[in-house]
C-alpha positions as CSV (number, residue, x, y, z in Angstrom):
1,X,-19.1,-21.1,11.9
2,X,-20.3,-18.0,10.8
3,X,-17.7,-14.5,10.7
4,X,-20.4,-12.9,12.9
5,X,-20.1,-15.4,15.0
6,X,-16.1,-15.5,15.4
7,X,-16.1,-11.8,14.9
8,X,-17.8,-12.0,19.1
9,X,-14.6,-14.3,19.7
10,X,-11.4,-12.7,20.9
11,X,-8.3,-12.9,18.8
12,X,-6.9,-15.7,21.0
13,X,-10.3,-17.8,20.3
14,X,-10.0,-17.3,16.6
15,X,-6.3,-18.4,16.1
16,X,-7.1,-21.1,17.6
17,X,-10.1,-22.0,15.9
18,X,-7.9,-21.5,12.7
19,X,-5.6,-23.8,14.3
20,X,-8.2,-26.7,14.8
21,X,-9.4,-26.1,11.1
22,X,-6.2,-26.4,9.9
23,X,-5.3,-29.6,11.8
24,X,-8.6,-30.9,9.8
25,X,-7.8,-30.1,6.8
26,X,-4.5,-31.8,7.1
27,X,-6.1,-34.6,8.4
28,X,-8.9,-34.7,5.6
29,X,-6.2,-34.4,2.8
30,X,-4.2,-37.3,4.5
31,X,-7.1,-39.8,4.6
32,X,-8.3,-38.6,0.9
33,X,-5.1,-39.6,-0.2
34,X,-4.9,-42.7,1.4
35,X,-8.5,-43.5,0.4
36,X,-9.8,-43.9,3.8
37,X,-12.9,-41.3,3.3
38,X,-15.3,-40.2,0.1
39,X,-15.9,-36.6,2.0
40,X,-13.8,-34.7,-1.0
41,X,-16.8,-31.9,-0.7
42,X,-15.6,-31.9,3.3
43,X,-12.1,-29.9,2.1
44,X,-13.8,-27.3,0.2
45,X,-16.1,-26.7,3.5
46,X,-12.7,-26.5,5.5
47,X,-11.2,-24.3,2.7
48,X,-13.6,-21.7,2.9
49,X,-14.3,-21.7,6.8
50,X,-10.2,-21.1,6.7
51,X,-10.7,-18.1,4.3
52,X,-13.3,-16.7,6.3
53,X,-11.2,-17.2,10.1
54,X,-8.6,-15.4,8.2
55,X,-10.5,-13.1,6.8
56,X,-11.6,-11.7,10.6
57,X,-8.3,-12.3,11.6
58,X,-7.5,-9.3,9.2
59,X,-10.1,-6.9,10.2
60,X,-9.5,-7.3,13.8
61,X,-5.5,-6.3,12.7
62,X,-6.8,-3.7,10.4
63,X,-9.4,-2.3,13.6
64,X,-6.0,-2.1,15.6
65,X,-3.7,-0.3,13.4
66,X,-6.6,2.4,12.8
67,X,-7.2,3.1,16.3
C-alpha cells in the first residue's frame, strides 16, 4: 500500500493495517525458519510497508500535537 493511500485512512484503519502486517511478518519469519517457504525477499516487502504504516502513524501524531 502506498502512504498516500493510508495517509486517506483514519488512524483507527492504519493501526490496524499495521497490525495485520505485523501478524505477517510473524508468520513469514516462523515459516522461514521452519523451511516451509523460499519468499525471504517477502520480509523485506513487509519490513518496509511496516516503516512506512509507522511512518504516517507519526505525522498524523505530529499533525495533532501542532494543531
Amino acid at each position: 500500500m502506498m502512504a498516500s493511500e493510508l495517509r486517506a485512512k483514519s488512524t483507527a484503519d492504519v493501526k490496524l493495517e499495521l497490525i495485520e502486517l505485523l501478524r505477517a511478518q510473524f508468520s513469514l519469519r516462523m515459516q522461514v525458519a521452519t523451511q516451509q517457504t523460499n519468499k525471504t525477499s517477502e520480509l523485506g516487502k513487509l519490513r518496509k510497508s511496516i516503516a512506512r504504516v509507522r511512518t504516517v502513524l507519526r505525522e498524523n501524531e505530529l499533525k495533532a500535537v501542532n494543531k
